[in-house]
C-alpha positions, 0 to 999 in steps of 0.5 A: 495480526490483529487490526487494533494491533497496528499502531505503524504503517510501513509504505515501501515507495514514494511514487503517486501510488506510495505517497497516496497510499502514506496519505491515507494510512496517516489519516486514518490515524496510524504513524506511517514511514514513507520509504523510497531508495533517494531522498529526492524520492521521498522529497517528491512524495511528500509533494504528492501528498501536500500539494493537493491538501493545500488546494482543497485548503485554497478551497475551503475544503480543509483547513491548514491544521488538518493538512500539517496532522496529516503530514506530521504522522508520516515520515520519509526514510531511505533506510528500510530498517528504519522504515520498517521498524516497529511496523505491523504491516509493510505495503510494497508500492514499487516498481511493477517488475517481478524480480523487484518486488521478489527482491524487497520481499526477501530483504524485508523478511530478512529484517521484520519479526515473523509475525509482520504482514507484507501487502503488495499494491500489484495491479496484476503480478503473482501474490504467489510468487511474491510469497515465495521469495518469503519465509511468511507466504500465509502472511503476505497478500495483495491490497490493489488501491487505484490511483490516486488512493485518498479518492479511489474506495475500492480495494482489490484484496488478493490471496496467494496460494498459501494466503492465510484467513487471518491475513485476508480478514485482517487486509480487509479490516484494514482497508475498511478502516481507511475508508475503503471497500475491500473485495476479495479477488481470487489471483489471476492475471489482471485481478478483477478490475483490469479484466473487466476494463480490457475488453471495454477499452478492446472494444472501444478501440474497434 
């Protein structure tokens, strides 16, 4: 897959991390599908994606125009076909349980053409494992964002054991494109950011 490729973003979850996620693919300029399971999900998503540009809007930060183009590139679903339907790439933001995401990652596979690339936003499962539940494990990769997105520039890309080149350049390009810093991490309990704060917060706790 190639950057220019993606026209459509496909963000599976509407919590603080999906919606902020939808955010900031959709400033970027991609049409993105925000998904979550029920509609007062995807209703709360869209709230954690207004209610913030309007106070930056309150504040003369942005204007009403930019924060209604923000909001008209994305569009909330509950169904996962539609959602994921002529997306060049998936982004998982659900629930950190394992057999969760294993399960998503083998009913997107079932319905997304081969050549679709499934990111996790994981803070610290196993990319590996995740791909495993795939018949596309060189297409499947981690893109850590840090809550909450729009903010946050760093993102961890994560490879699994059969991660390809081409899928980590690509996560890469992508995340530059949003205007983010990207930095490859091998996979490891707790990828780089969390290993670096558990001993500070050990250590601020003795």
């Amino acid at each position: 897959m190639q950057l220019e490729q993606v026209k459509k973003v496909a963000v599976i979850g509407a919590g603080s991390m999906g919606a902020g996620i939808a955010q900031v693919c959709s400033q970027a300029g991609f049409q993105v599908a925000m998904r979550d399971i029920d509609q007062r999900f995807v209703d709360g998503g869209f709230r954690r994606i207004k209610d913030p540009l309007m106070n930056r809007v309150e504040k003369g930060k942005m204007t009403k125009e930019e924060v209604d183009r923000i909001l008209a590139n994305v569009r909330g679903t509950v169904d996962l076909k539609e959602a994921t339907h002529g997306a060049q790439i998936v982004i998982e933001a659900i629930i950190e349980k394992m057999d969760a995401k294993k399960a998503l990652f083998a009913e997107l596979d079932a319905i997304c053409p081969p050549d679709v690339v499934f990111a996790s936003n994981t803070s610290s499962l196993s990319i590996t494992e995740m791909a495993s539940a795939t018949k596309r494990p060189d297409r499947v990769i981690g893109m850590h964002f840090f809550n909450p997105a729009p903010v946050m520039k760093l993102v961890e890309v994560i490879r699994g054991s059969e991660t390809n080149d081409a899928t980590t350049a690509f996560a890469k390009a992508l995340s530059v494109k949003l205007g983010k810093e990207p930095v490859e991490v091998r996979e490891s309990p707790g990828f780089v950011v969390n290993r670096l704060l558990v001993p500070i917060w050990t250590s601020g706790s003795t």
